[in-house]
C-alpha positions as a printed NumPy array, in Angstrom:
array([[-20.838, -40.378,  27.116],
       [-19.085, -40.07 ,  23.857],
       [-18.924, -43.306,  21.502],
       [-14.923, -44.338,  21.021],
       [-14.635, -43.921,  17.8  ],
       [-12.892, -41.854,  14.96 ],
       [-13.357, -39.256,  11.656],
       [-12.884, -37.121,   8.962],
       [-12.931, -33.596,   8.592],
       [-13.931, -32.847,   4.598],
       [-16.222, -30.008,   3.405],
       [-18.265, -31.455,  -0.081],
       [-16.348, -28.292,  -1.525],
       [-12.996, -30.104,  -1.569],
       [-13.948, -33.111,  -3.308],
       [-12.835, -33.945,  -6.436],
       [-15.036, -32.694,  -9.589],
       [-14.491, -32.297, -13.41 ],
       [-16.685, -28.998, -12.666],
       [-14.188, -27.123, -10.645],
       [-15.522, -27.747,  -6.81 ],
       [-16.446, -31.005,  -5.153],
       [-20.235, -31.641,  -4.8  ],
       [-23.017, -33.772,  -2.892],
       [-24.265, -36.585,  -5.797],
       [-23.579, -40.133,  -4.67 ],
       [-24.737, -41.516,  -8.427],
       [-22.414, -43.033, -10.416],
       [-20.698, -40.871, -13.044],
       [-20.353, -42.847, -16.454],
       [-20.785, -46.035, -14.416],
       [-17.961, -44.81 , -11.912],
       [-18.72 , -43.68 ,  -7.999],
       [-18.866, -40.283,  -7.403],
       [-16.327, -38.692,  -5.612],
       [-19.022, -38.392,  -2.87 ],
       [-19.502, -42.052,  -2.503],
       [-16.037, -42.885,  -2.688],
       [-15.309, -40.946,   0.186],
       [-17.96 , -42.358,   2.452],
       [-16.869, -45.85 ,   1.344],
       [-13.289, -44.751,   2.653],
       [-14.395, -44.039,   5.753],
       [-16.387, -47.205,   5.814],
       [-13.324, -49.453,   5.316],
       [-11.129, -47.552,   7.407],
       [-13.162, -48.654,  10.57 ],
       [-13.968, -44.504,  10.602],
       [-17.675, -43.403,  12.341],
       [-17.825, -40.047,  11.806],
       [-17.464, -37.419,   8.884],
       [-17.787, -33.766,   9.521],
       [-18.388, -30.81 ,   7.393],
       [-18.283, -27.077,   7.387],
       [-21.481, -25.394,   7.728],
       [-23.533, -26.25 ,   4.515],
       [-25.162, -22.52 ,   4.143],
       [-25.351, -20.683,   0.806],
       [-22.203, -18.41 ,   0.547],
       [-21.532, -15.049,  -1.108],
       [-18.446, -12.141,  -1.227],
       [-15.341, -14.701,   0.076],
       [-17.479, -17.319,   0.004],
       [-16.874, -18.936,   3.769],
       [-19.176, -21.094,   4.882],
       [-19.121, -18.989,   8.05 ],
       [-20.754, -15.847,   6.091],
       [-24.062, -16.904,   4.974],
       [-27.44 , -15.62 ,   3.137],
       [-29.651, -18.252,   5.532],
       [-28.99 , -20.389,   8.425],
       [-31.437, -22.285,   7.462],
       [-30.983, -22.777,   3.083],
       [-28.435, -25.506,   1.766],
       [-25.485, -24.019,  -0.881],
       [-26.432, -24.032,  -4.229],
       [-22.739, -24.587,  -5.611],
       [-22.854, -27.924,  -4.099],
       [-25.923, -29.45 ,  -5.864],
       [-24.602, -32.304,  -7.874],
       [-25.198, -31.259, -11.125],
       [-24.352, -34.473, -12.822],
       [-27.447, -36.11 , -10.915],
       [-29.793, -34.185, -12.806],
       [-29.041, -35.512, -16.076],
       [-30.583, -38.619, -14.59 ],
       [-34.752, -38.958, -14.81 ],
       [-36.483, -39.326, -11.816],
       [-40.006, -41.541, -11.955],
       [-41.871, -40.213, -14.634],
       [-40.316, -36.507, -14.686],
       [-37.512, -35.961, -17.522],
       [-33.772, -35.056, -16.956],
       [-33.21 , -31.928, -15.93 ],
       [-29.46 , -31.308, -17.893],
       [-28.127, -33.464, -20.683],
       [-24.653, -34.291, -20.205],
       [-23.288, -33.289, -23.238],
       [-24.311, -29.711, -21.706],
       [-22.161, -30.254, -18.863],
       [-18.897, -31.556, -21.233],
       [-19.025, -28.198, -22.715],
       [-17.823, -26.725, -19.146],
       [-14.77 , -24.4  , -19.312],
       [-11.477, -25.422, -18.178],
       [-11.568, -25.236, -14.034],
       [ -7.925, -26.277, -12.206],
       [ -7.895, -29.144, -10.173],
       [ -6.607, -28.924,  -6.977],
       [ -8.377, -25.385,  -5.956],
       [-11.349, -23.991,  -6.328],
       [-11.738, -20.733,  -8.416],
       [-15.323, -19.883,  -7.032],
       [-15.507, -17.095,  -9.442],
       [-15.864, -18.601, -12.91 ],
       [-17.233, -21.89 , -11.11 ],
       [-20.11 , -20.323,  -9.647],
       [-21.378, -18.218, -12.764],
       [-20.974, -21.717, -15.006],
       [-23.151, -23.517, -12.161],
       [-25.57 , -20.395, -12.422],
       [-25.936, -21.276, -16.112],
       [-26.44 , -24.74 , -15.584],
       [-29.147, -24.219, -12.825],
       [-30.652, -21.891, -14.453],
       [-31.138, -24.037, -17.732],
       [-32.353, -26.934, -15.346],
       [-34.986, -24.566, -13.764],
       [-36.465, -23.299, -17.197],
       [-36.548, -26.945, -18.081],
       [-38.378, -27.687, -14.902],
       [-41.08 , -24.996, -15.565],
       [-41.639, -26.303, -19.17 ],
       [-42.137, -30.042, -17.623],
       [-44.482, -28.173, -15.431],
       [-42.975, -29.29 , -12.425],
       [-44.416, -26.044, -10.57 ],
       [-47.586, -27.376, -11.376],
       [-47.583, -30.604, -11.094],
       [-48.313, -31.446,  -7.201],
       [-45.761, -33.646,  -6.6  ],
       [-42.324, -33.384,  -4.046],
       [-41.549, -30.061,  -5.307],
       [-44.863, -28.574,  -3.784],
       [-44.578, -30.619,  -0.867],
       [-41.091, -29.504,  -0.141],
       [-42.09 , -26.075,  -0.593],
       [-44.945, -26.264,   1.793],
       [-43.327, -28.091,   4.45 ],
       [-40.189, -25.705,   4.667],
       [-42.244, -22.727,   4.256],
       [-41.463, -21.189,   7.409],
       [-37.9  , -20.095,   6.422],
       [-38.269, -20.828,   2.534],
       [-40.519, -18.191,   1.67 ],
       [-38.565, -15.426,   3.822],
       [-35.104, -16.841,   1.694],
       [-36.602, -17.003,  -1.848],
       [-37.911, -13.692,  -1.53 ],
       [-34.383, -12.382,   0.084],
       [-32.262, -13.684,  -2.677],
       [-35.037, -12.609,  -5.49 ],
       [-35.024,  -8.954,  -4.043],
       [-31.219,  -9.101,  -3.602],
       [-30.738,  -9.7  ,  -7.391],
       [-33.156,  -7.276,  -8.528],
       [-30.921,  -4.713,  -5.806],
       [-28.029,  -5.519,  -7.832],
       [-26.592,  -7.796,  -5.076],
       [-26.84 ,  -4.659,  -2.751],
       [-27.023,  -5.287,   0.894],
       [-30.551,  -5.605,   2.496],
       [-30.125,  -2.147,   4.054],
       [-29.284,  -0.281,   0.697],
       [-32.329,  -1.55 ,  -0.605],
       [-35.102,   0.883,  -1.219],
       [-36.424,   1.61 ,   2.283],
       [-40.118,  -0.336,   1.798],
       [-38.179,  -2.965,   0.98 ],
       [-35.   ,  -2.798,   3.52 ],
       [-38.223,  -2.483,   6.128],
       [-40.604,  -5.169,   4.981],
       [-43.305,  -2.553,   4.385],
       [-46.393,  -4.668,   3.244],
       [-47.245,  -2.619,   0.245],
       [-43.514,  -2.807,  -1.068],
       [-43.185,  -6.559,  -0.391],
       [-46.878,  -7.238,  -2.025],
       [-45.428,  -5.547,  -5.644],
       [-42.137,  -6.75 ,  -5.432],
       [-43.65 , -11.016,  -4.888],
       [-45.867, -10.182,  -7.823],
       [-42.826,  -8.295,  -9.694],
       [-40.253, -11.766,  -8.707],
       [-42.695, -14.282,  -8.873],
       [-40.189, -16.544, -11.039],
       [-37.257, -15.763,  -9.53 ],
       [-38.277, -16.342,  -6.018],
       [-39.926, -19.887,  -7.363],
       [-36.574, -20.457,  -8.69 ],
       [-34.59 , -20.392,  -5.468],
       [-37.107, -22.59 ,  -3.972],
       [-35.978, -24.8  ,  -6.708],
       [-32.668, -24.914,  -5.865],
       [-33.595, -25.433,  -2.357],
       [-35.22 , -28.55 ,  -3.25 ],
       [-32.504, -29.582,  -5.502],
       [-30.239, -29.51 ,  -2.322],
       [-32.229, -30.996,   0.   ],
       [-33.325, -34.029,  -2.006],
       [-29.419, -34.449,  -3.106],
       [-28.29 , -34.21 ,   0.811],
       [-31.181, -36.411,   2.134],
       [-30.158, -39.394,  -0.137],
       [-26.358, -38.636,   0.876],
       [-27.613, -38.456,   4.496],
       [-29.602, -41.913,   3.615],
       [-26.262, -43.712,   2.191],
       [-24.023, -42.631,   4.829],
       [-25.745, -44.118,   7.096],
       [-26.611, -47.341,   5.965],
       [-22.746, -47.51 ,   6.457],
       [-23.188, -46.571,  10.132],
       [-21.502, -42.705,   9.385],
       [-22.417, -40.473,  11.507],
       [-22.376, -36.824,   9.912],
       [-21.218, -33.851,  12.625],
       [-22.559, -30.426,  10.754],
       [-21.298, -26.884,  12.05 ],
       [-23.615, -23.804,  13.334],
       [-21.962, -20.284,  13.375],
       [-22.98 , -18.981,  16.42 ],
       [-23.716, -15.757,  14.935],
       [-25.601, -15.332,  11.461],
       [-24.198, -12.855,   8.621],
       [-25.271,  -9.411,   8.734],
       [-26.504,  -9.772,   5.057],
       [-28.962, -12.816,   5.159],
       [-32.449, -13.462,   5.251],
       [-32.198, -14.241,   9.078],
       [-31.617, -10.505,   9.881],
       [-33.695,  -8.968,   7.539],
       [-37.075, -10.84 ,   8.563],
       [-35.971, -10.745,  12.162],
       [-34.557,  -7.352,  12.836],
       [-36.058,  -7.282,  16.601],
       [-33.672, -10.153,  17.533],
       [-30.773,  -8.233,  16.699],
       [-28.816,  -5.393,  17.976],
       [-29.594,  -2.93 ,  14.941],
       [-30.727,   0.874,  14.654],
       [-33.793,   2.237,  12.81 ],
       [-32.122,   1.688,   9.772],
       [-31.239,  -1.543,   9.907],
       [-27.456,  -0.836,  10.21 ],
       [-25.772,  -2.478,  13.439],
       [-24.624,  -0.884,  16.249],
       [-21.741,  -3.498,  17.373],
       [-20.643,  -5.985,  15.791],
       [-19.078,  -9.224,  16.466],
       [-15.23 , -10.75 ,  16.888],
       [-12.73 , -11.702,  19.529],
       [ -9.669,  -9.844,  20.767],
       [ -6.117, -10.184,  19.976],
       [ -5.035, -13.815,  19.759],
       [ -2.875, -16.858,  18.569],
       [ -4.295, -15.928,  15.048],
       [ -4.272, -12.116,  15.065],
       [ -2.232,  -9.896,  17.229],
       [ -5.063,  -6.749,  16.364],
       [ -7.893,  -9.931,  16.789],
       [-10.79 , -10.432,  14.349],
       [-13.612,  -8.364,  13.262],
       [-16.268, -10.441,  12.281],
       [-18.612,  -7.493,  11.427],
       [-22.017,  -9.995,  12.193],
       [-24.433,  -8.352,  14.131],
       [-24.784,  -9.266,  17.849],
       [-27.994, -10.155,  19.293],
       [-30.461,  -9.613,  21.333],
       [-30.732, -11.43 ,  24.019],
       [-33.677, -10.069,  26.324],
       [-36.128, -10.425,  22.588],
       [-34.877, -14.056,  22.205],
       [-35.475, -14.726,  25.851],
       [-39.299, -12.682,  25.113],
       [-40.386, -15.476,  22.305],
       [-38.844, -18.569,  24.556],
       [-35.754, -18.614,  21.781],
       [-38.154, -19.892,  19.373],
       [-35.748, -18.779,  16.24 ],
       [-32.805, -20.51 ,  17.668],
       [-34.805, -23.79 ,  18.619],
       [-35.984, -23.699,  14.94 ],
       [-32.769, -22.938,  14.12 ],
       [-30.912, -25.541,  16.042],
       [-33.696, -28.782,  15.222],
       [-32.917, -27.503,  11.253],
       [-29.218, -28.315,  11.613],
       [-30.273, -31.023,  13.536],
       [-32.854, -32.49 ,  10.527],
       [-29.68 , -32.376,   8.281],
       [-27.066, -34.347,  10.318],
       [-26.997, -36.236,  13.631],
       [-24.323, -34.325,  15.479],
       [-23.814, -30.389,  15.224],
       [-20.27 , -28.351,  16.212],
       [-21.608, -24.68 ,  18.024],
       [-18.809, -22.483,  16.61 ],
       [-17.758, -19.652,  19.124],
       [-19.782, -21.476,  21.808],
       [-18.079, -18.918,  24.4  ],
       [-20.648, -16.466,  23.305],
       [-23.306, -17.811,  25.153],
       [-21.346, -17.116,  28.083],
       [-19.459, -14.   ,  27.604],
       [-18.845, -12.123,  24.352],
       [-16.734,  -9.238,  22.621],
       [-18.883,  -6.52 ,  21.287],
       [-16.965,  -4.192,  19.575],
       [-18.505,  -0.63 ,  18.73 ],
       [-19.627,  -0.133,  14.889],
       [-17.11 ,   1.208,  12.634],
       [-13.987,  -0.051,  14.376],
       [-12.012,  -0.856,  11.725],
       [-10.061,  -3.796,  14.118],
       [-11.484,  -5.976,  17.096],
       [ -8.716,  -4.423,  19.698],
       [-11.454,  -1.735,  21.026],
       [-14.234,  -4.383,  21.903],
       [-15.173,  -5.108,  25.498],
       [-16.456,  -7.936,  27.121],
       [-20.346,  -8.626,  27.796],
       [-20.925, -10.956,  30.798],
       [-24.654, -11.835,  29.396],
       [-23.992, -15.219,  31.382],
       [-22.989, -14.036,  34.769],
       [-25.459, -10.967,  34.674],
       [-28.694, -12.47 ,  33.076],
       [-28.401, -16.864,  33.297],
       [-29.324, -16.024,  29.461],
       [-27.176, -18.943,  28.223],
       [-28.502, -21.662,  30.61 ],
       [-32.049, -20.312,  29.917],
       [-31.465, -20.966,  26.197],
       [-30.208, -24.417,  26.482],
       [-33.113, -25.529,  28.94 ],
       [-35.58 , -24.074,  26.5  ],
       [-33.086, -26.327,  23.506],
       [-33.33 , -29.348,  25.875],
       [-37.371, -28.918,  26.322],
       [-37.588, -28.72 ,  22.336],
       [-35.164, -31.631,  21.257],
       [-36.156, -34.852,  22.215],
       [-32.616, -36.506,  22.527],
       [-30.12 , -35.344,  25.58 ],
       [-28.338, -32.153,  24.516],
       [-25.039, -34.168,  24.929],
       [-25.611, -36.518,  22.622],
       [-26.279, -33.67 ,  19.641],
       [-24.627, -30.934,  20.173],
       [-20.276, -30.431,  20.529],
       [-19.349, -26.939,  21.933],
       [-16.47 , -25.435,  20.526],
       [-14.886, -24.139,  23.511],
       [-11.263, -23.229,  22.489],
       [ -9.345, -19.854,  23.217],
       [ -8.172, -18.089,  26.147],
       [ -9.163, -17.808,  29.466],
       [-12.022, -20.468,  29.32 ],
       [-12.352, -22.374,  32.8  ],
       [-14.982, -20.94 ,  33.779],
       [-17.114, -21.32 ,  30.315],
       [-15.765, -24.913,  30.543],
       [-16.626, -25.711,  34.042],
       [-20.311, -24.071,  32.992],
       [-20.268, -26.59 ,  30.163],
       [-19.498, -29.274,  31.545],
       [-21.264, -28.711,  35.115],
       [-24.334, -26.887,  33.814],
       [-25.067, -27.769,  29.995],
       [-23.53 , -31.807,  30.149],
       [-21.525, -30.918,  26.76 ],
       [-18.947, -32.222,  25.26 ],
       [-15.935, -30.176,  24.544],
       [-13.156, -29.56 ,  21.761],
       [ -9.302, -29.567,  22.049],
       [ -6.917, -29.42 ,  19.571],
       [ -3.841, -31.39 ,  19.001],
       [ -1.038, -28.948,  17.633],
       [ -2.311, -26.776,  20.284],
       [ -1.29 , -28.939,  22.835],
       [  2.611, -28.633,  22.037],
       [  2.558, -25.091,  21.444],
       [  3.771, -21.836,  23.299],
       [  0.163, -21.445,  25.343],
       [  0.447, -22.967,  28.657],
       [ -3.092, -22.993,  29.104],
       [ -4.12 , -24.927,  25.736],
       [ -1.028, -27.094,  26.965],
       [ -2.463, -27.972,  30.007],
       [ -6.144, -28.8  ,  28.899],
       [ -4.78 , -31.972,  26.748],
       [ -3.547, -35.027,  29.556],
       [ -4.177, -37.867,  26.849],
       [ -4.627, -40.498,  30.172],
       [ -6.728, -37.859,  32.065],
       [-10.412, -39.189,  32.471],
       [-12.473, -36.082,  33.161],
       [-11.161, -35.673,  29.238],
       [-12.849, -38.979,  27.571],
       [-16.088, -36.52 ,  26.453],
       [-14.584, -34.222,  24.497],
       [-13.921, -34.585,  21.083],
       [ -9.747, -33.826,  20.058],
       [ -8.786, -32.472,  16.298],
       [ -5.767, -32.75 ,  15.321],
       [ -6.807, -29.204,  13.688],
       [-10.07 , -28.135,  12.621],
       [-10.151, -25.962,   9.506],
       [ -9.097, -22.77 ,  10.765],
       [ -5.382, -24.819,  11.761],
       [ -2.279, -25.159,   9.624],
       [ -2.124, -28.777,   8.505],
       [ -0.343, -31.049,  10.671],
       [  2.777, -31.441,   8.255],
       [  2.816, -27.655,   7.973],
       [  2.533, -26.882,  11.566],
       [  5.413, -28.8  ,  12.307],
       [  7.632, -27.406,   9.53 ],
       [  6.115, -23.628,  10.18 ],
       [  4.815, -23.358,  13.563],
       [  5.866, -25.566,  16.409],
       [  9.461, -24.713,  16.262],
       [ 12.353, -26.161,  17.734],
       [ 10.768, -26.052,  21.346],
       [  7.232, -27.235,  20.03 ],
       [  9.198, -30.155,  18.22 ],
       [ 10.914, -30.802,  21.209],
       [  7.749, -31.333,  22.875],
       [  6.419, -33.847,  20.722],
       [  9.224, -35.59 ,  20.403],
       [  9.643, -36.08 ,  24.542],
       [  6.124, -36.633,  24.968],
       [  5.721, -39.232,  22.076],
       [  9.205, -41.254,  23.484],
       [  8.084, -41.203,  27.121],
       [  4.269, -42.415,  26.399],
       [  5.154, -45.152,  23.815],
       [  8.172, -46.227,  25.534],
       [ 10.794, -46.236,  22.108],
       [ 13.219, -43.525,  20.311],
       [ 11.507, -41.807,  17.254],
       [ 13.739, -39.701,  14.694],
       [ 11.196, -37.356,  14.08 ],
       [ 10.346, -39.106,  10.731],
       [  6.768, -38.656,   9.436],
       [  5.903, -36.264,  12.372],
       [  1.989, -36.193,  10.727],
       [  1.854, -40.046,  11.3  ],
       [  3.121, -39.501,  15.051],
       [  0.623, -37.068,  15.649],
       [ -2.13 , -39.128,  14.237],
       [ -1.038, -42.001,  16.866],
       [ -0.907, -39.985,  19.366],
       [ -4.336, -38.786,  19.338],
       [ -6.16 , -42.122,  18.055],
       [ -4.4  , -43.906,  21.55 ],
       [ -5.684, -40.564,  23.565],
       [ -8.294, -41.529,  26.32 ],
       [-10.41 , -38.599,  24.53 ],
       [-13.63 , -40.881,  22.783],
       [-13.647, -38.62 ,  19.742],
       [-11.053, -38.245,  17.916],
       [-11.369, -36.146,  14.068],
       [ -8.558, -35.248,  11.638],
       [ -8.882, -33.404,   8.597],
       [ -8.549, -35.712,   5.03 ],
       [ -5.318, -33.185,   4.687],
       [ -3.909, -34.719,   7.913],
       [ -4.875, -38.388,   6.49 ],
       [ -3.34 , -37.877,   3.389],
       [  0.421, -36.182,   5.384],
       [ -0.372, -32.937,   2.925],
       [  1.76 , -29.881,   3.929],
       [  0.422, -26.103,   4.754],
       [ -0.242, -25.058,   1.112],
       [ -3.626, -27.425,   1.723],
       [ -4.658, -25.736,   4.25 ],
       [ -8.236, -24.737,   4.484],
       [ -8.569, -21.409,   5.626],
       [ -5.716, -18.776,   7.599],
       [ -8.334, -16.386,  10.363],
       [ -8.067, -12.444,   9.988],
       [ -7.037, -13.219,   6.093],
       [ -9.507, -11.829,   3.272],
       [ -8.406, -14.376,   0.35 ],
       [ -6.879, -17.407,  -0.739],
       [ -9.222, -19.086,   1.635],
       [-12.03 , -22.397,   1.457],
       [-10.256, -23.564,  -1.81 ],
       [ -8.467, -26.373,  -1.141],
       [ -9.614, -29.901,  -3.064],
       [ -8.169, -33.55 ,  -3.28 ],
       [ -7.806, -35.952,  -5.862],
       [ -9.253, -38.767,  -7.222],
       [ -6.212, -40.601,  -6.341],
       [ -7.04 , -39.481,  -2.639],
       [-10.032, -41.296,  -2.454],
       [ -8.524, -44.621,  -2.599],
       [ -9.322, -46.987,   0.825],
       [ -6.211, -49.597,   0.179],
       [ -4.135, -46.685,  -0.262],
       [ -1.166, -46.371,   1.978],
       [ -2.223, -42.992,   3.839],
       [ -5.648, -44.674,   4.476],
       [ -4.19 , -47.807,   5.462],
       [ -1.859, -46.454,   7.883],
       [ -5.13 , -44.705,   9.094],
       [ -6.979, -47.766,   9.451],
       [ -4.295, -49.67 ,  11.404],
       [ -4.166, -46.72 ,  14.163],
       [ -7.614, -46.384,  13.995],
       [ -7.982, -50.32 ,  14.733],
       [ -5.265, -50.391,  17.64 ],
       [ -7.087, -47.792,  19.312],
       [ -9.997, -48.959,  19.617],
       [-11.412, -46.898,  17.782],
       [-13.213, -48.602,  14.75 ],
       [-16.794, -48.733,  14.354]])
């Protein structure tokens, strides 16, 4: 069973930063916490257990988290790069700071990933070339040991990324052919050719990891739990497809011949094309699903709780035929009802993982037309569930129906107010719910809490409503904390821009502040705080 307790939704991203996006480094900044730290400590003295992030992959093209090079490699862009003007033991800083004053003007309260992600470049490449000439390469010590240890999906990603740059950021299957195909006399030329480049994504690898491990270590010595995300599917252009081309559903030349997405929906009335490559199932089942129980203990060594996304797929899924250029002409595959393939895989998980499954992992299990995944999940896998708050007031009878805040059978699921593909709650109530969804709210808040409400502060409502829910987990967005209205939202499904650039302020990241307060008294009332 589910702890009662409560949390944050934040990606690093949307921290505050001088250096135009917010970033992992809990060190103190000219004697000052880092945003990073701040923000843990706020969840710390708001009585809050758990803080959960997007998935922590290194992004490319519209940079969502949900489109990455590796399922396996950390993001570059958020490597503090503040902490390496610090020394470490006996090996010198790896920036100066005056270097990172000189940074061109970045706005505050979005992210511009463009001209932020060629100034990081810069910076990480200057740290690198100062890293060789300390000869850290050479010297033994973590750097080596990190590389050896992770070698098993490190050396596959180094080499992706090194060959990707040299392929003028071409996909994998434009490449030249020996290359697209992992020919061994191809691969041999091109690791001597990119012997420095594919040492200096290692580099940044190990940058990230040490920066998230001594996050990871901080967070919880204040008892925060961190709740990561895994895409169910991995992008079509990533070092997972292009060393593993047998587990997915691809021709001879590497090209796919369906691709993912879901059907029309609340978010898309022609539904979303993913374009990721669908899998297959029968090779996974061949090797025991050794790549996703490697895949799954690796989100696993980075956080203590981990959201599936689109954890319907296991069950059923929409394959739509290559080249569509919409989701409408997909059909449904029944890979659960026809092969067991999904309770197969999660045995094999349970085998592998020494804790119970339902103490790790949180299927995301939202949509249309789901009792029979749920009852699978539930009876079957022993998972816990999602539900989502606005979703529970609006037009869909069945999302209205799966949220009885005094139902038991509910307590072990975790309920969002909105995750990050919601409006915020401020901006769901002024844009979305309408006059009927208001209504709703408004009946259901005066009947359970027994006294008139004018409708004022409709986020704060919300917010109560959920934290005095019989659900154990309950997580709300720092946008939903802070009463913010839809131009903070995160990200708007079946849109191509304008997305994953939302950030707070410093100001935000105050505990005795009255937003996290008023947080911290519902949280308390509730039972709730850890």
């Amino acid at each position: 069973m589910l702890p009662r307790a409560s949390g944050v939704l934040l990606h690093p991203t949307s921290l505050p930063s001088e250096y135009g996006i917010g970033d992992i480094g809990i060190q103190a900044i000219n004697g000052k916490p880092s945003p990073m730290k701040r923000f843990i400590d706020c969840l710390d003295a708001t009585g809050q257990r758990f803080w959960q992030v997007l998935p922590l992959g290194p992004t490319f093209y519209s940079h969502s988290p949900y489109q990455s090079s590796s399922t396996f490699a950390g993001n570059p862009n958020l490597i503090s790069l503040e902490d390496l003007c610090t020394a470490i033991d006996a090996r010198p800083a790896l920036l100066r700071r005056q270097e990172l004053d000189d940074h061109p003007p970045f706005r505050r309260r979005i992210v511009e990933f463009e001209p932020v992600v060629r100034w990081r470049e810069e910076m990480l490449d200057l740290a690198f070339d100062r890293f060789l000439a300390y000869g850290g390469e050479k010297d033994g010590g973590d750097f080596d040991q990190f590389a050896q240890a992770n070698a098993s999906w490190l050396d596959d990603y180094a080499l992706f990324m090194a060959l990707k740059e040299d392929n003028q950021n071409r996909p994998w299957n434009l490449w030249p052919r020996g290359q697209a195909l992992y020919a061994d006399l191809e691969i041999k030329a091109a690791k001597r050719k990119l012997r420095v480049p594919i040492l200096k994504h290692k580099f940044r690898q190990w940058l990230f990891f040490q920066q998230w491990q001594t996050l990871k270590d901080y967070a919880g010595s204040k008892g925060i739990e961190i709740i990561g995300d895994l895409p169910i599917y991995v992008a079509m252009d990533s070092a997972d497809v292009w060393r593993n081309r047998n587990l997915f559903d691809l021709n001879s030349d590497g090209y796919p011949n369906a691709v993912a997405g879901v059907p029309p929906d609340y978010f898309s009335a022609t539904g979303q094309l993913w374009g990721n490559p669908l899998y297959k199932w029968e090779e996974h089942s061949g090797t025991g699903f050794a790549w996703w129980i490697e895949r799954v203990k690796a989100s696993l060594r980075l956080v203590d709780r981990v959201r599936i996304d689109h954890f319907r797929a296991f069950y059923n899924y929409w394959r739509v035929p290559a080249g569509e250029l919409t989701a409408q002409n997909g059909k449904w595959i029944e890979n659960e009802k026809e092969s067991g393939i999904g309770t197969a895989l999660f045995k094999a998980l349970q085998a592998a993982i020494p804790r119970p499954l339902g103490e790790v992992i949180i299927a995301e299990d939202l949509g249309a037309k789901m009792d029979d995944i749920i009852q699978w999940r539930v009876d079957e896998l022993h998972l816990p569930g999602m539900e989502i708050l606005q979703f529970a007031f609006g037009e869909d009878d069945s999302e209205r129906g799966r949220f009885t805040p005094t139902q038991e059978q509910r307590r072990n699921n975790i309920l969002y107010t909105g995750t990050h593909d919601n409006n915020t709650l401020l901006g769901w109530w002024c844009m979305d719910a309408g006059d009927r969804g208001q209504a709703r709210v408004k009946a259901f808040a005066e009947k359970w809490f027994k006294q008139a409400w004018d409708g004022s502060d409709p986020h704060l409502m919300l917010t109560r409503i959920g934290m005095e829910s019989a659900t154990n987990m309950f997580i709300l967005p720092l946008q939903d904390v802070l009463g913010l209205g839809a131009t903070s939202r995160m990200n708007t499904p079946a849109t191509d821009s304008g997305n994953w650039r939302w950030r707070c302020e410093d100001d935000d990241l105050n505990p005795q502040s009255e937003a996290w307060q008023r947080v911290k008294h519902l949280t308390e009332h509730s039972g709730r705080a850890h």
